[in-house]
N, CA, C and O of each residue as an XYZ file, in Angstrom:
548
protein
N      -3.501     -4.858     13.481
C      -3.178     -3.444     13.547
C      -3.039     -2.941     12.128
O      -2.255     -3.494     11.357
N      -3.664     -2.067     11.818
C      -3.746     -1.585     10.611
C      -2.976     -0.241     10.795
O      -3.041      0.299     11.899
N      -2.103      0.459      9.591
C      -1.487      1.561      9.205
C      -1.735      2.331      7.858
O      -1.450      1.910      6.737
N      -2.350      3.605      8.187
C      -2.069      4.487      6.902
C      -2.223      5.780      7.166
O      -2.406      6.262      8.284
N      -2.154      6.334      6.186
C      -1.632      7.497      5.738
C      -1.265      8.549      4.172
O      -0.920      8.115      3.073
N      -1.505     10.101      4.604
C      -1.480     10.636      3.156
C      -0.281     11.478      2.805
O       0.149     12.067      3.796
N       0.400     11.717      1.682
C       1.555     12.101      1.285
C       2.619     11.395      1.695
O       2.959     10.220      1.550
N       3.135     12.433      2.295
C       4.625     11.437      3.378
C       4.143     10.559      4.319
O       4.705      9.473      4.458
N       2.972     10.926      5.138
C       2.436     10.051      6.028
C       1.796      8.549      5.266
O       1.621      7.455      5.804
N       1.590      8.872      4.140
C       1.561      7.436      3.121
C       2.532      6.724      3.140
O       2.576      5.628      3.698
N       3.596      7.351      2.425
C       5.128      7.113      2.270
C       5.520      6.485      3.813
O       6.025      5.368      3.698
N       5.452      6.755      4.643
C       5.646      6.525      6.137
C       5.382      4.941      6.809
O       5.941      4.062      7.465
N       3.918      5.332      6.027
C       2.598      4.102      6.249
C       3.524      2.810      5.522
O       3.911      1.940      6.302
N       3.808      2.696      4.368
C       4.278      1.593      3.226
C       5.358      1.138      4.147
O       5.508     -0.033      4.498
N       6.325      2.451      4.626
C       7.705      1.684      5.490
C       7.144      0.850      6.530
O       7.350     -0.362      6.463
N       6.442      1.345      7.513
C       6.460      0.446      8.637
C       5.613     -0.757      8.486
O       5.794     -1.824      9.073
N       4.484     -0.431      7.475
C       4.263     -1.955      6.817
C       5.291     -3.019      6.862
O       5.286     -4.092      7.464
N       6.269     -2.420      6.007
C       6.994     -3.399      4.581
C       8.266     -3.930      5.898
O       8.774     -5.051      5.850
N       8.602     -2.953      6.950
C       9.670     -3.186      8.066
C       8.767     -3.907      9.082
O       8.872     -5.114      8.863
N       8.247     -3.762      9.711
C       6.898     -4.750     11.027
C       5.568     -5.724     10.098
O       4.405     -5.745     10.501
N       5.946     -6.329      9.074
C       4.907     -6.955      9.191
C       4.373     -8.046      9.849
O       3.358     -8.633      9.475
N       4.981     -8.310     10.745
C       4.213     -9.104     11.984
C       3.664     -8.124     12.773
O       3.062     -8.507     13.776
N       3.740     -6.827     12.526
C       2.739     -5.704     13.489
C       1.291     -5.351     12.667
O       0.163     -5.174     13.125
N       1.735     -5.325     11.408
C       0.527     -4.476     10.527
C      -0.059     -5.866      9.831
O       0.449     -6.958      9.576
N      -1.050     -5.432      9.694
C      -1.829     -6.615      8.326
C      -1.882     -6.095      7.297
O      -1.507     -6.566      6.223
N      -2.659     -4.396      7.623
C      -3.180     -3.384      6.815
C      -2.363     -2.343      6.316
O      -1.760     -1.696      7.172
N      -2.172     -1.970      4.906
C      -1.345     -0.303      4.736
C      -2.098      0.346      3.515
O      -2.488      0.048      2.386
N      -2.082      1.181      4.208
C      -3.014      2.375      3.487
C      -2.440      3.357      3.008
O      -2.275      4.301      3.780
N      -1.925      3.496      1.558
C      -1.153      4.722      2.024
C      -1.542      6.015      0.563
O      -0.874      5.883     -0.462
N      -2.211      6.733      0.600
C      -2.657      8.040     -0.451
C      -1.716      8.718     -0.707
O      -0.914      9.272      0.045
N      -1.817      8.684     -2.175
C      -0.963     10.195     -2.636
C       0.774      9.909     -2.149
O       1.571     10.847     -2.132
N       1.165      8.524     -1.785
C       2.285      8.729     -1.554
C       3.710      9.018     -2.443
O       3.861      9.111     -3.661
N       4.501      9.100     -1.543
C       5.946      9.258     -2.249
C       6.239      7.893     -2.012
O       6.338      7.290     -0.943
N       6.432      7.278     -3.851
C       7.443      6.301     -4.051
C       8.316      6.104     -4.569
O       8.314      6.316     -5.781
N       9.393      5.648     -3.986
C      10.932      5.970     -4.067
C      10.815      4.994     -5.787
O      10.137      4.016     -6.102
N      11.468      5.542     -6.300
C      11.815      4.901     -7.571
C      13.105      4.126     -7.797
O      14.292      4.439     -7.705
N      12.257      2.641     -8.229
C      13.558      1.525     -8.055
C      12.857      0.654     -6.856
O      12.726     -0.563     -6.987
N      12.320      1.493     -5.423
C      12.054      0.748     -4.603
C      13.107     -0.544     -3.698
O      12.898     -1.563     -3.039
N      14.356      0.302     -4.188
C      15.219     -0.942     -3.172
C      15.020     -0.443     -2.145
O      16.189     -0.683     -1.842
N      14.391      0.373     -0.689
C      14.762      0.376      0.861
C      13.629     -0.640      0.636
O      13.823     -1.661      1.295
N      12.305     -0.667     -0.230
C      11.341     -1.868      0.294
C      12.017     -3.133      0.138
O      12.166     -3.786      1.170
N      12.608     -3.776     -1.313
C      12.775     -5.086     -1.448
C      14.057     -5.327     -0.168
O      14.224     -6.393      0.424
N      15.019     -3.825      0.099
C      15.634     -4.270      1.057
C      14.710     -4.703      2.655
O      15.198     -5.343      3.586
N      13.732     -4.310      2.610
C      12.742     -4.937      3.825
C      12.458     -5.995      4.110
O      12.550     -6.624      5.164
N      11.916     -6.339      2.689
C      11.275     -7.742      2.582
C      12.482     -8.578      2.811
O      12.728     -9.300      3.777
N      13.141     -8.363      1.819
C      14.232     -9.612      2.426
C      14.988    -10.071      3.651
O      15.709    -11.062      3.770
N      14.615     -8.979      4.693
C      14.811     -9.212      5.767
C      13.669     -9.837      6.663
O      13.950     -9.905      7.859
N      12.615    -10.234      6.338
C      11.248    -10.817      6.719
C      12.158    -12.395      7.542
O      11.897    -12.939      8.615
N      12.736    -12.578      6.989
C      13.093    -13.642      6.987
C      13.849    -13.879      8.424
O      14.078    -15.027      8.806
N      14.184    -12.860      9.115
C      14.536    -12.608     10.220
C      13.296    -12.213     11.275
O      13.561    -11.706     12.364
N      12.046    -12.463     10.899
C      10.464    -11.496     11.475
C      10.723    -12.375     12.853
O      11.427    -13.376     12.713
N      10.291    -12.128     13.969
C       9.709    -13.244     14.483
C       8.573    -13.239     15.281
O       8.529    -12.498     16.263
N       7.643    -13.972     14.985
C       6.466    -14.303     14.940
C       5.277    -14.069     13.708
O       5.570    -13.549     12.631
N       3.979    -14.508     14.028
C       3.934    -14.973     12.709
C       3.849    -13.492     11.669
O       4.177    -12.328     11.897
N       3.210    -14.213     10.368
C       3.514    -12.385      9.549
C       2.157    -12.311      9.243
O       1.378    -13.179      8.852
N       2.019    -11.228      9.466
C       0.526    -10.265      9.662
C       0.099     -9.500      8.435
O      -1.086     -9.447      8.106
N       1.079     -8.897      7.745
C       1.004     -8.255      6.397
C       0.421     -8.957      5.298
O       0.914     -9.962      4.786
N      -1.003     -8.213      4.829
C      -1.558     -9.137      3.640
C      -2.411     -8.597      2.712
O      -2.805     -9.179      1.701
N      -2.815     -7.029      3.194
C      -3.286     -5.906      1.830
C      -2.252     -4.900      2.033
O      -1.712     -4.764      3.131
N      -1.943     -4.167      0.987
C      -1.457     -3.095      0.618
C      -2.055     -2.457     -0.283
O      -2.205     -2.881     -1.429
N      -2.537     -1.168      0.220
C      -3.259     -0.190     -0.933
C      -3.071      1.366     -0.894
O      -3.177      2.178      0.026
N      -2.651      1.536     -2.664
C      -1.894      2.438     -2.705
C      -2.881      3.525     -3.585
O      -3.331      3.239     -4.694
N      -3.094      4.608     -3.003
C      -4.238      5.385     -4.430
C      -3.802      6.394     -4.266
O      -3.421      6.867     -3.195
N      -3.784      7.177     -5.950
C      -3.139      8.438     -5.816
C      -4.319      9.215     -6.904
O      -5.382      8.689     -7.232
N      -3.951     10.260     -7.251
C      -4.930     10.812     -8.626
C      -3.765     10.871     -9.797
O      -2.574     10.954    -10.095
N      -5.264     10.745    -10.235
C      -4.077     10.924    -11.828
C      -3.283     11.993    -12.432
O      -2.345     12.006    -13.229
N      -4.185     13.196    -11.586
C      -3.720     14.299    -12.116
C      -2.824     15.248    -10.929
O      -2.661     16.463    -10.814
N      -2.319     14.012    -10.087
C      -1.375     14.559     -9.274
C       0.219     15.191     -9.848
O       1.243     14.514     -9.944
N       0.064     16.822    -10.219
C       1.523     16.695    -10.541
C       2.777     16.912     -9.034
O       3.614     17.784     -8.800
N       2.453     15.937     -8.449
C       3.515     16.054     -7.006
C       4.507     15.171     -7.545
O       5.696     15.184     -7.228
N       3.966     14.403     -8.374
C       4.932     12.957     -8.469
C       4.690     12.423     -9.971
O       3.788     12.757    -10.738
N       5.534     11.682    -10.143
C       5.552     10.924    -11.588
C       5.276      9.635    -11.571
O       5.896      8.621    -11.250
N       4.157      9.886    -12.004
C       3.541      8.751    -12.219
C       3.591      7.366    -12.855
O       2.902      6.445    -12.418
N       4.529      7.213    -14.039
C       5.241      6.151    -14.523
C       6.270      5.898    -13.911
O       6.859      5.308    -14.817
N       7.067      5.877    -12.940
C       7.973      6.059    -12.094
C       7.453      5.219    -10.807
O       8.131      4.269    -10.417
N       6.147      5.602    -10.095
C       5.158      5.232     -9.171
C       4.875      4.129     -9.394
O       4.957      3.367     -8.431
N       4.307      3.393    -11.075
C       3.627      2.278    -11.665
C       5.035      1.222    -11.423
O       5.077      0.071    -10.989
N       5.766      1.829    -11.737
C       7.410      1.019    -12.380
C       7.548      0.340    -11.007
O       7.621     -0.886    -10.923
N       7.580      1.125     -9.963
C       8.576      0.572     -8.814
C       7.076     -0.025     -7.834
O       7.539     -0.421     -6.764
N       5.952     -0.163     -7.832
C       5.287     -0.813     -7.588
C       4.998     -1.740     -7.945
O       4.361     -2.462     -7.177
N       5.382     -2.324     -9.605
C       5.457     -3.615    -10.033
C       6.630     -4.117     -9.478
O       6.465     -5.302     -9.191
N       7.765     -3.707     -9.201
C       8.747     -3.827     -8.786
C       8.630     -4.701     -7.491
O       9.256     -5.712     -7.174
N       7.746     -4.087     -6.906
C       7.707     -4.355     -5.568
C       6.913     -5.877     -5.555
O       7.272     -6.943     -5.055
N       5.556     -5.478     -6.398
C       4.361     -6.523     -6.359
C       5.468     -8.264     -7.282
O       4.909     -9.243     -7.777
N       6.741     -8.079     -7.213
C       7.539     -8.957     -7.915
C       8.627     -9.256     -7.431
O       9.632     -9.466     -8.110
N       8.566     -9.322     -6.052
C       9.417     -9.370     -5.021
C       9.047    -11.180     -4.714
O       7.866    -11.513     -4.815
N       9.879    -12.035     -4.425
C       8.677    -13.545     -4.585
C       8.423    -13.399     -3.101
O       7.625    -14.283     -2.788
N       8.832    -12.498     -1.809
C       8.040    -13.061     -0.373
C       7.019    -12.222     -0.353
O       5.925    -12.442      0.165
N       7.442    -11.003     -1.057
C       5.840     -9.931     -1.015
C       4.783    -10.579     -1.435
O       3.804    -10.856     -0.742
N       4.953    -10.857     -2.643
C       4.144    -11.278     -4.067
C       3.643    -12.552     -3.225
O       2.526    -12.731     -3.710
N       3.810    -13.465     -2.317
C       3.489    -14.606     -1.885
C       2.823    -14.727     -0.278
O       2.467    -15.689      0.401
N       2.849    -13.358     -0.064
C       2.030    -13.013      1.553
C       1.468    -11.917      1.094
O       0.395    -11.973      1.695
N       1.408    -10.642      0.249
C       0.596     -9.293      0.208
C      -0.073     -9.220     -0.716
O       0.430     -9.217     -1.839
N      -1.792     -9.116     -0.465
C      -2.396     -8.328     -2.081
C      -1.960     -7.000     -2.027
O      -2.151     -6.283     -1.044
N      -1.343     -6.619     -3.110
C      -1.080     -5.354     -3.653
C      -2.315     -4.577     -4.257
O      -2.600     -5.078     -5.344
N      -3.031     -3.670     -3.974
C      -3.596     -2.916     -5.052
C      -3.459     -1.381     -4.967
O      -3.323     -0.667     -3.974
N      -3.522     -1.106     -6.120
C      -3.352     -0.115     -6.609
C      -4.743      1.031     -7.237
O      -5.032      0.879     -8.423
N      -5.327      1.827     -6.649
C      -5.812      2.808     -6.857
C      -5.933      4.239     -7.808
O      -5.723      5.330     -7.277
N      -6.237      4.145     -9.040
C      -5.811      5.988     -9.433
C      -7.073      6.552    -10.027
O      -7.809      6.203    -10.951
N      -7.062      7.686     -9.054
C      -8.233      8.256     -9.703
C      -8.312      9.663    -10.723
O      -7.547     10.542    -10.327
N      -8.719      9.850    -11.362
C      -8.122     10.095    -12.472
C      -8.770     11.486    -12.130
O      -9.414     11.717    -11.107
N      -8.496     12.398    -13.167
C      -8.822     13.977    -12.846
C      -8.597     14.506    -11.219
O      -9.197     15.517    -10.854
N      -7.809     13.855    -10.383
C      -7.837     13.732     -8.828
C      -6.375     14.411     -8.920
O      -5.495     13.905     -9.617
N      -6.188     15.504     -8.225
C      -4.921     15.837     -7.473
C      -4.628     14.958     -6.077
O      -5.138     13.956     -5.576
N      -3.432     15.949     -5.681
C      -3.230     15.465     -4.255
C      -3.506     15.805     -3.441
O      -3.378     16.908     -2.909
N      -4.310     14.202     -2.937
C      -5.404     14.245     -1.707
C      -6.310     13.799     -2.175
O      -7.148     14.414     -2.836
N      -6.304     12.081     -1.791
C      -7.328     11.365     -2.491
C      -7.681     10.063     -1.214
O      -8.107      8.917     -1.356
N      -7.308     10.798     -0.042
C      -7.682      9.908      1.438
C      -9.526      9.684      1.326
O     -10.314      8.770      1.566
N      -9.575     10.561      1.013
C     -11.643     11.019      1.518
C     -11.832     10.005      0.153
O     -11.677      8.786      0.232
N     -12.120     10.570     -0.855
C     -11.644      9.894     -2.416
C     -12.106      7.863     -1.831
O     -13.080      7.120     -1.713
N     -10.183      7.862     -1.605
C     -11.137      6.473     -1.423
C     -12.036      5.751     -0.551
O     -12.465      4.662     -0.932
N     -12.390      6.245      0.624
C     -13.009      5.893      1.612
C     -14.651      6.302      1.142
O     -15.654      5.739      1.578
N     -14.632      7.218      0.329
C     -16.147      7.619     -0.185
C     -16.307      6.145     -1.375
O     -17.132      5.231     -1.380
N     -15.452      6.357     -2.044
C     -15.918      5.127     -3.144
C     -15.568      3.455     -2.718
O     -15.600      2.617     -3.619
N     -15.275      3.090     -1.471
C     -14.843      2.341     -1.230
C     -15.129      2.134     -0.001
O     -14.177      2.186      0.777
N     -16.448      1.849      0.545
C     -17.330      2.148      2.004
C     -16.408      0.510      2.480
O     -16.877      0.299      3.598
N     -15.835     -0.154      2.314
C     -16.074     -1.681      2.548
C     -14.517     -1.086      3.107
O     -14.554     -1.261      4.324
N     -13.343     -0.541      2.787
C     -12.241     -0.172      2.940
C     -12.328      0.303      4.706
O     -11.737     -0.255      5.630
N     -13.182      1.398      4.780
C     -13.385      2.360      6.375
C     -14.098      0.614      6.846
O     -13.273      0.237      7.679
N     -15.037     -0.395      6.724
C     -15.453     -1.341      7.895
C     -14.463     -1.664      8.028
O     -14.155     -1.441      9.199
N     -13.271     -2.327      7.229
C     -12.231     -3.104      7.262
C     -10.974     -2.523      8.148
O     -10.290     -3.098      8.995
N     -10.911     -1.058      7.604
C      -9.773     -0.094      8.640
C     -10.098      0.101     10.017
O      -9.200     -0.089     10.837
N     -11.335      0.481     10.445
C     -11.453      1.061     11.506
C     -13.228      0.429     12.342
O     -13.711      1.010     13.313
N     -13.796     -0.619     11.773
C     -14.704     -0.885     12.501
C     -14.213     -2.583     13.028
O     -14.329     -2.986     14.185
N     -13.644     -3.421     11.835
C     -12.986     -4.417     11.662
C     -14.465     -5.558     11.557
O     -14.541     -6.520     12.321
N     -15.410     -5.304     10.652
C     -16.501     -5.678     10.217
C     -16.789     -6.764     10.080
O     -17.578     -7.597     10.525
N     -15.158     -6.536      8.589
C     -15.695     -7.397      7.582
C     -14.256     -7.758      7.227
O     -13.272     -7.053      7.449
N     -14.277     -9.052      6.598
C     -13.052     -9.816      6.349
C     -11.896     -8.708      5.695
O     -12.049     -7.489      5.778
N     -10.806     -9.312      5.084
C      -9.604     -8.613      4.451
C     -10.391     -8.637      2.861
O     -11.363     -9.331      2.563
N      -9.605     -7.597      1.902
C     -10.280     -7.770      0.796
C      -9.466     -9.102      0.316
O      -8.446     -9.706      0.646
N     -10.780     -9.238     -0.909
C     -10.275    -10.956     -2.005
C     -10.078    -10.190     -3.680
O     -10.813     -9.231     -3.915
N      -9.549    -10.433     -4.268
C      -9.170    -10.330     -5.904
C      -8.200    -10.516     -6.229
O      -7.540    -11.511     -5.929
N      -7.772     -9.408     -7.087
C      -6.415     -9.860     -7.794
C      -5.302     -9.373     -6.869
O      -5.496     -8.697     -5.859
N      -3.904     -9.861     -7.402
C      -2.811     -8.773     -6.628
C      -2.615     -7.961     -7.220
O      -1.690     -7.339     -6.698
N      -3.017     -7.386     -8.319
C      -2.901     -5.929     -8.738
C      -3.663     -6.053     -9.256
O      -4.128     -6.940     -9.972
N      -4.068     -4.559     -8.762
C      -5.656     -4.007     -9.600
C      -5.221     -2.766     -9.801
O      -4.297     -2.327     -9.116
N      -6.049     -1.733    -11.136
C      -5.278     -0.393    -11.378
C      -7.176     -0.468    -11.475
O      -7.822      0.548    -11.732
């Protein structure tokens, strides 16, 4: 079961990830709001440990524009390393990270146009999970 979403519905998307990941594999989340500091997530994860059955959570992808002024963007970077440095996240989720640059908010279409392999994976279920790094900018 895959989850995502744009703005708050991003923001939305990351929670029920980071809270059910024995429900989701997938989180998608554009243009979101991220809480800075990121403790309700690491407070999530550390409750994994209570999941039961197995855990499903294993991409997370986050893309915003660069020239989004909704949000602050060093703030966004900060508490997503934050997160990607969590040791149960960091050891079950690829993290990546998305920014497209001269891009306001509203960058759903954005990545699904530059990123055809993303829509088989969300919604046809094609093609495997993605492979690389755990953070990519």
């Amino acid at each position: 079961v895959y989850v995502g979403g744009v703005s708050m519905g991003g923001h939305l998307a990351l929670i029920l990830g980071l809270l059910r990941p024995d429900v989701f594999s997938l989180v998608v989340g554009t243009d979101c709001f991220v809480k800075p500091g990121f403790d309700w997530a690491q407070s999530a994860i550390q409750s994994w440990t209570h999941v039961k059955g197995p855990m499903r959570l294993s991409n997370v992808v986050v893309a915003f524009g660069g020239a989004d002024g909704m949000s602050n963007t060093p703030a966004k970077f900060q508490a997503l390393s934050n997160l990607s440095q969590v040791d149960a996240f960091a050891e079950q989720v690829r993290l990546q990270v998305r920014v497209y640059e001269g891009r306001t908010h509203g960058t759903w279409n954005t990545v699904f146009l530059q990123w055809p392999d993303l829509y088989d994976v969300m919604f046809t279920q094609e093609t495997p999970l993605f492979e690389g790094p755990l953070l990519a900018a």
